[in-house]
N, C-alpha and C positions, 0 to 999 in steps of 0.2 A: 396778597389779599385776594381772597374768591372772590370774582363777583356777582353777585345772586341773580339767580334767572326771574322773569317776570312769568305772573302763574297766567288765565285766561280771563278774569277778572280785571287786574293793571292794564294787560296790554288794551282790554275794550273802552276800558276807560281813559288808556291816552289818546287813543283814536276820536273818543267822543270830546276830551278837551280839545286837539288841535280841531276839531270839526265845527266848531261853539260857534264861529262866526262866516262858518264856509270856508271850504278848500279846499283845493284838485285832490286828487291822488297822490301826485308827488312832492307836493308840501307832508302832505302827510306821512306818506313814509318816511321823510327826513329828521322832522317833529316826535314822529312815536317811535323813531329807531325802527323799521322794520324793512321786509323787503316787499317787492311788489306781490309776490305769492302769498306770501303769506297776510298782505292786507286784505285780497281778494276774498280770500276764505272767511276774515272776520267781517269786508263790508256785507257779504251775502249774509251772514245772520245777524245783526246789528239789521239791515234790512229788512229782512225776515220778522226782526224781533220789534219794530217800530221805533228803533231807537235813533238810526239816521234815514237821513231821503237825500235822492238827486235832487239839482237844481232843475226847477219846472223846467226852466226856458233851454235847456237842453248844453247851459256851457261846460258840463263836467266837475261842478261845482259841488261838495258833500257839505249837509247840514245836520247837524245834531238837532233831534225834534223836543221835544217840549217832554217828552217821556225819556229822553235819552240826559236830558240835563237832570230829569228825576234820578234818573239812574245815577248817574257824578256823585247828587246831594249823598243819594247812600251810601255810595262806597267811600266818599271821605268820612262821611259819621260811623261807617262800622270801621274804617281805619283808626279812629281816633277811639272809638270804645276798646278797640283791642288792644292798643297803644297809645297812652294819652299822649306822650311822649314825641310821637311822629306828628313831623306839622300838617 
């Protein structure tokens, strides 16, 4: 069995699920599957894009912001318009 790559879309949106209630870095690479390189790359535009933020108080902490949870609600409902089939 293949098994399918994740496009740039999934991978942002695993990142912004494990990040929903805060969490280092390294929870999250563990959580979205990925490595340290390449989480770097997606927090810097996720950042960029106002979709997550540091913890003020400086513990290393990534939060998914209130437009990054917008972003989730979308991409499950265009996952489900494309497929109603997919949970």
């Amino acid at each position: 069995m293949t098994k399918k790559r994740r496009n740039n879309l999934e991978i942002a949106a695993d990142i912004l699920r494990v990040a929903k209630r805060g969490a280092k870095k390294t929870h999250i690479v563990y959580k979205a599957n990925l490595n340290f390189n390449i989480l770097h790359e997606y927090l810097d535009e996720l950042t960029d894009a106002g979709l997550i933020e540091n913890d003020i108080e400086g513990n290393g902490t990534i939060k998914t912001t209130e437009k990054g949870v917008q972003y989730l609600n979308y991409y499950h409902g265009l996952k489900q318009f494309m497929n109603p089939m997919i949970p």
